[in-house]
Structures are given as structure tokens and as C-alpha cells.
N, C-alpha and C positions, 0 to 999 in steps of 0.2 A: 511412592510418588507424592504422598501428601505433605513431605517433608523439602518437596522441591524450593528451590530459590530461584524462579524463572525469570528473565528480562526480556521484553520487546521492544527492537528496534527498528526503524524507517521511516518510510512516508503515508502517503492517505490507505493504501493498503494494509496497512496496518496502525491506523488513528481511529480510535475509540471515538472520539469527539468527546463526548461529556461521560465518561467512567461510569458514573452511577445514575444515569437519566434511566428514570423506569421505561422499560421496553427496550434496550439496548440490547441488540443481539450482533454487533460486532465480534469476529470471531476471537479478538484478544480479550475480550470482557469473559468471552464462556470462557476462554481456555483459564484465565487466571480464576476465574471464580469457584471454576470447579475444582482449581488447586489451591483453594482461601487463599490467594492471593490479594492484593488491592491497585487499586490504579496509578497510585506512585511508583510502580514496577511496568507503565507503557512508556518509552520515553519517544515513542512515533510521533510525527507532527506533519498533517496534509502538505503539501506544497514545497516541501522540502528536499535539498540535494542528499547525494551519495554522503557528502565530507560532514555536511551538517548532524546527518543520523551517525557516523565515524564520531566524531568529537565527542556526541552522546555516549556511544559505546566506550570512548578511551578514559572518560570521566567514571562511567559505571558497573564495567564490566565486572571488577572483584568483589560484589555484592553475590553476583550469582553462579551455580554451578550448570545451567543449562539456559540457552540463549535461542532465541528466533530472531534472524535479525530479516530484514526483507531490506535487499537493495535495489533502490531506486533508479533510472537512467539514466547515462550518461552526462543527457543532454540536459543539463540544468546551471544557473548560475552556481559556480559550486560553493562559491562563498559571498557574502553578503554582509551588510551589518546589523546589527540584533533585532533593529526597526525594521527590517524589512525580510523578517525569517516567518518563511512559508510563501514569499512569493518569489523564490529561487526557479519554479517552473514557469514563470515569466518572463520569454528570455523574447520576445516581440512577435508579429506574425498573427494569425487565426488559428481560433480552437474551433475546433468542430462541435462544443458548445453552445457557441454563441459567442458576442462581445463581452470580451475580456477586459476592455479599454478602461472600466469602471474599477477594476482590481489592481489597474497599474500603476503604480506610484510615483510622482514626479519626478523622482529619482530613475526611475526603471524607466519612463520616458526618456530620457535623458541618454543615458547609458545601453539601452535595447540596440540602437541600429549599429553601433561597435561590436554587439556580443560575437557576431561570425569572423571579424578582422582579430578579436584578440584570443579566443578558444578555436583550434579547429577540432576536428573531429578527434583526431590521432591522441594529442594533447588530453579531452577529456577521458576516453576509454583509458589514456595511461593513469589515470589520478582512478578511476572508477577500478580497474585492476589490481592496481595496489593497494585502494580502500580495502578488496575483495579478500587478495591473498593477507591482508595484515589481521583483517578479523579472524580469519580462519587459522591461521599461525598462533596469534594469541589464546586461541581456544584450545587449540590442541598441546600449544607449551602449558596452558592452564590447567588440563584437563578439565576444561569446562563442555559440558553437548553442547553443541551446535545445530539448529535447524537455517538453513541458508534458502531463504525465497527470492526466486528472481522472475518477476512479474513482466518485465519488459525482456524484448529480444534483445542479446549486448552482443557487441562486437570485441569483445576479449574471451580470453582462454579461461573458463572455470575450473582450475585445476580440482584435484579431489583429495580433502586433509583427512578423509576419513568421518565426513559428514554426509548428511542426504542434501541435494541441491534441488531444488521445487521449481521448474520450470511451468510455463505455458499458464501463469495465472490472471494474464491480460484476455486472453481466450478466452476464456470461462467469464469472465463479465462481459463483455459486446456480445457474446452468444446469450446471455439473458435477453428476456423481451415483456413487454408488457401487453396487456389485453383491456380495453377500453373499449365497450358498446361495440364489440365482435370486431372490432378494427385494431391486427395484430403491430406493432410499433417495436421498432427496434432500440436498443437503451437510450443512442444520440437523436433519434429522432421523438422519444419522449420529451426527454432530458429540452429540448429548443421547443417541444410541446408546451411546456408550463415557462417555459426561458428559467432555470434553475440552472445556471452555470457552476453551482458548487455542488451539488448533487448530493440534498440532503435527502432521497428515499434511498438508497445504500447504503448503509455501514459498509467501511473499505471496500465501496464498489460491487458490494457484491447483495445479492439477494438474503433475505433470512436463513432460510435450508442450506445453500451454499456454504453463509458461513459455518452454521452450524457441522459441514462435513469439512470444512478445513480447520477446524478447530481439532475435530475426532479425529485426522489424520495425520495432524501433529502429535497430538499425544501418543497415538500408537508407533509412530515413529521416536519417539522419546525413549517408549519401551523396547522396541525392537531394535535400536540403534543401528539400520539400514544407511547405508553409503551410497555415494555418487548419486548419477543424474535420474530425476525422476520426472517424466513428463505428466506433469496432474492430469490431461486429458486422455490418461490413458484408465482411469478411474471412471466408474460408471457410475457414481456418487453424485453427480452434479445435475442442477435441475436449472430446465431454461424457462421457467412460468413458476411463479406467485403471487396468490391468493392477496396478501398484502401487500404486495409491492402496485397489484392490480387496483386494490383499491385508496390506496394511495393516491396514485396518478389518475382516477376517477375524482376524486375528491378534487385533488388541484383543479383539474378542467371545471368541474361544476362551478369552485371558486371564482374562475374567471367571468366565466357564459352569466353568472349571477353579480358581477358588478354591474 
């Protein structure tokens, strides 16, 4: 396994943010580090579409023999141009974050209230299904592994190339919660807590421990090379409370209450 050449591909579910920031416990950071790998081998980028993480892949894939790729929704502008990569999940409308109106570019002002007259639905799940089935075709003409995450619910056919498909890991982060002064909070009702619309106290969303077991769980899938569909919240691995994430979101509020 040390001798692996792993690549990871997608969106904020799989973006490190800063590769080597001391305290970084993004699960792509363990997974590569415990295979000496380094951070030129994430090529994930928050905010980003299906086709944008695809292009990555079609640029990169013959570096490695074993791949994570995580795909992103559907519903995203799927293409964009370079100045404006990573605000592809900006397609107009509210977040359940808070005002997004500061992240959207004059350009995405512009072109937002067209996005549902020129994509409809049918259109992107076909471009999102055939991102899907191309990666997995390549992998398995390559014989490269495959680990396939799909975080969001998709309305296309996950066929099965003979990889593991990692469903339900939107679940597992809204089921995290935070604990501040005995007042239990749920992740979006922290999150509009401190108004932190980009949600730096998660790496890819997810808590410490979490990542820590989606990291373990890929690699033992790397070993076992287990196929089709695997619903991660059928794993008793996963924790809905931490100790840091707790004081984390302690600290922010202090920060505030003390301007």
C-alpha cells in the first residue's frame, strides 16, 4: 500500500484547503499522508461542478493507479470561466447559510436568473451521468481502483464497473451538531450562528473523528476491493458531537459578544 499512487478528485467534500496548515484533519490530508503522499496529488476544489472535477480527472488520471473521486451535484453551473472557478455552486436563489449575495460575481449576477431557462434538470443529470459512467470506464479500461463518493442524492442510474459507490455522506454532516453553554445547535443553525457562510470549522464538512473514519474506510476499501453500492450510514463509525468543533463555535460566539 506504501507504494500506492493515489489521486483525489471533486468538490468541498473532498478540499483540503490549505494541504499542510498545521492541525489539518481533512480526510484527504490523513488518507495521503499516511500513504507519503503530498498535496499536489488533491486536485478537489470547494464550490466546484461535476465537469470542472472531470477535466481534472482527464488531465490527471495516468499519474495514478488508484483514484477517489467524489462527485459533486448535479445542480451546478457546469462550466464557467477560470475567473470564476469555484463559484459554479452559485447558480441564484438562498442558502441556508446565510447571504451568499457577497460571493456572487457580477458576472453570476448577470447570468443567475437565466441558469433554469438554459440547463433544465434532465440536461444536467445527463452531462452528471456521463461524467459518472466515463470515469469509471476509464478506470476500469486502465485498471486503475476506483473509490466513487457521492455525497448528494442524484437522479441518474449508478451503474456498477466493479468499484465501491459511497453513498449518504450529505447525512453524516447535518447530522453533526454543536454544543455551546448546554444549548444543542444544529450544523446550519451554528453555521448563521457566527454568519460563517463558507464553513471554515469543517474540513470537507465534516467534523475531526468523522473525517478521521472516512479516511479508515477508504483505505480498507482500497484493500478489500468491495464493489457497488455502500450506504456509509449503515456504519456505526460516525460521531454526532465534538469536543473541537464545540469549542471552536464557543470561541467564535465569545469573539463576537466581546466586540
Amino acid at each position: 500500500m506504501n507504494d500506492m499512487k493515489l489521486g483525489v478528485f471533486g468538490d468541498s467534500f473532498a478540499d483540503p484547503r490549505s494541504f499542510n496548515e498545521r492541525g489539518n484533519f481533512a480526510w484527504p490530508v490523513l488518507l495521503l499522508t499516511d500513504l507519503k503522499l503530498s498535496g499536489k496529488d488533491c486536485y478537489a476544489l470547494r464550490g466546484t461542478s461535476h465537469w470542472w472535477s472531470y477535466e481534472q480527472f482527464l488531465k490527471n488520471y495516468k499519474k495514478y493507479d488508484t483514484i477517489v473521486f467524489v462527485h459533486t451535484t448535479a445542480i451546478r453551473w457546469p462550466h464557467l470561466p477560470d475567473a470564476e472557478t469555484g463559484r459554479h455552486w452559485l447558480i441564484g436563489g438562498k442558502s441556508d447559510f446565510g447571504d451568499i449575495d457577497e460571493l456572487t460575481s457580477p458576472l453570476l449576477k448577470q447570468i443567475n436568473p437565466y441558469y433554469v431557462d438554459i440547463f433544465s434538470d434532465e440536461l444536467l443529470n445527463f452531462i452528471s451521468h456521463n461524467i459518472y459512467k466515463s470515469v469509471n470506464q476509464i478506470c476500469a479500461d486502465n485498471g486503475i481502483q476506483l473509490i466513487n463518493i457521492m455525497p448528494f442524492k442524484n437522479e441518474y442510474e449508478t451503474e456498477n464497473y466493479g468499484f465501491p459507490i459511497l453513498t449518504g455522506l450529505t447525512a453524516i454532516s447535518w447530522n453533526e451538531r454543536v454544543v455551546v453553554n448546554d444549548t444543542r445547535y444544529t450544523i446550519v443553525e451554528a453555521l448563521q450562528l457566527v454568519n460563517d457562510i463558507r464553513e471554515h470549522s469543517r474540513y470537507c464538512h465534516l467534523n475531526k473523528s468523522n473525517n478521521r473514519s472516512l479516511s479508515e474506510l477508504i483505505k480498507d476499501l482500497i484493500v478489500t476491493k468491495r464493489d457497488g453500492l455502500i450506504d456509509l450510514n449503515s456504519y456505526d463509525c460516525w460521531t454526532t458531537e465534538d469536543d473541537d468543533l464545540n469549542a471552536y463555535y464557543a470561541a467564535k460566539l465569545k469573539e463576537q459578544t466581546d466586540v
